[in-house]
Residue, then its C-alpha position, 0 to 999 in steps of 0.5 A: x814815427x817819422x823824426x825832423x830836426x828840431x833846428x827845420x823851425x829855426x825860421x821867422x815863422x817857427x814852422x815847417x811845411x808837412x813833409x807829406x806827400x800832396x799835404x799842406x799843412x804847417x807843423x808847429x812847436x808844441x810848448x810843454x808849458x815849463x820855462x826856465x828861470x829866464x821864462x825861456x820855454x821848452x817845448x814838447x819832442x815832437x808834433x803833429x799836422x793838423x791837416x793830415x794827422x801824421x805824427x813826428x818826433x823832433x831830434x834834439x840838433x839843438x835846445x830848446x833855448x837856442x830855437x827860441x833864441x834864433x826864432x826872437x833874433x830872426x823876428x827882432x832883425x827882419x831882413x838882417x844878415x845872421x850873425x856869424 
């Protein structure tokens, strides 16, 4: 199985393009259904395209509470310059 890094999901949409070829389809997070004490939830190591059926696994290059973290800011703050 193919990996990605976990932090290609870091964006405002919280998802990638299929990085297969000739495929459009947009690999999403799976959440596992757990949260945190703080309802930060976490999410499944790895994902599938809907479209075309390939699998990936997801490297942990950062947690999931800091994509969750990133993902709220980016949506809270379009347009916004990123905090250094």
């Amino acid at each position: 199985m193919t990996s990605l890094p976990k932090s290609a999901f870091a964006n405002v949409d919280a998802r990638m393009r299929c990085p297969t070829p000739d495929c459009w389809g947009d690999l999403l997070l799976m959440p596992t259904g757990r949260t945190d004490a703080e309802g930060i939830p976490s999410f499944q190591p790895f994902t599938a395209c809907p479209l075309c059926g390939t699998a990936f696994e997801l490297e942990q290059d950062m947690s999931d509470r800091d994509l969750f973290l990133r993902v709220s800011w980016l949506r809270a703050n379009p347009g916004a310059e990123e905090p250094a």
